[in-house]
C-alpha positions, 0 to 999 in steps of 0.5 A, a space after each residue: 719747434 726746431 726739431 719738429 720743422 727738421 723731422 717734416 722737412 727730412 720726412 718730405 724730402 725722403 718721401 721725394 727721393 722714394 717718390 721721384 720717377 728715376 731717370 730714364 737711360 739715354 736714347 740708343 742711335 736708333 731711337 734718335 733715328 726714330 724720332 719725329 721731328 721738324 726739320 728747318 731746310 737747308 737753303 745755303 748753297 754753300 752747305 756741303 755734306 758735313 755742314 748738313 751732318 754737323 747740325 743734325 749731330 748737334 741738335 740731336 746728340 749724334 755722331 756720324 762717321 763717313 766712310 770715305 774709302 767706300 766713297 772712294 771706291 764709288 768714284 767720289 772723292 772728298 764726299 764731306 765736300 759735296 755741295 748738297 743744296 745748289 742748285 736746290 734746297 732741302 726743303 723743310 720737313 715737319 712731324 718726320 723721322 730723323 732717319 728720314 730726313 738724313 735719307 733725303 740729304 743722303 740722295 744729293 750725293 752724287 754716289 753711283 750706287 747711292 749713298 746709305 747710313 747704318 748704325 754702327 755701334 755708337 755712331 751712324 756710319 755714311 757709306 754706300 749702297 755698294 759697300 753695304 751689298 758687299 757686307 751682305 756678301 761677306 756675312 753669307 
């Protein structure tokens, strides 16, 4: 009887090895950008740049880089520093992308050429619009 139950529970547990979907590989940066989500708003008037960056890292297992020479180079010292919600919030968003929401808290730094994310590798790098121009430059 024993070997009977061993021999259906070693049967059964095989057949949900063979059986069993294999486990999907990780989100790329750019399928996480990609998603659709529903954002809470920013409403602190408090909240700086890096407070707004460190909540999307965590809730979706990114990283952000912010490129602070090309801020620098833009006129805009201790970007991470820049209060991004006084004196208006960032609203809530539902059923967007993620890459679209991190556009719309990009647009409250004060950067004159604006400021721009792009996919580097593992991370998002925050930059500007000027350094991305000059990167074009250098490829041609």
């Amino acid at each position: 009887m024993r070997r009977a139950i061993l021999t259906v529970c070693i049967v059964l547990g095989l057949r949900g090895l063979i059986s069993a979907e294999p486990p999907k590989p990780p989100l790329s940066v750019s399928q996480k950008l990609a998603l659709r989500i529903q954002y809470a708003g920013l409403d602190d008037p408090r909240a700086t740049l890096n407070d707004a960056l460190d909540g999307l890292a965590k809730r979706y297992n990114l990283s952000f880089d912010i490129n602070v020479k090309a801020f620098k180079s833009d006129g805009v010292q201790e970007v991470g520093r820049t209060p991004i919600t006084d004196p208006k919030p960032i609203p809530a968003m539902k059923n967007v992308r993620l890459d679209k929401v991190l556009k719309t808290i990009l647009a409250r730094v004060p950067a004159p050429s604006g400021a721009a994310f792009r996919v580097k590798g593992d991370h998002v790098e925050i930059t500007t619009n000027a350094f991305l121009k000059e990167l074009k430059k250098k490829k041609k």
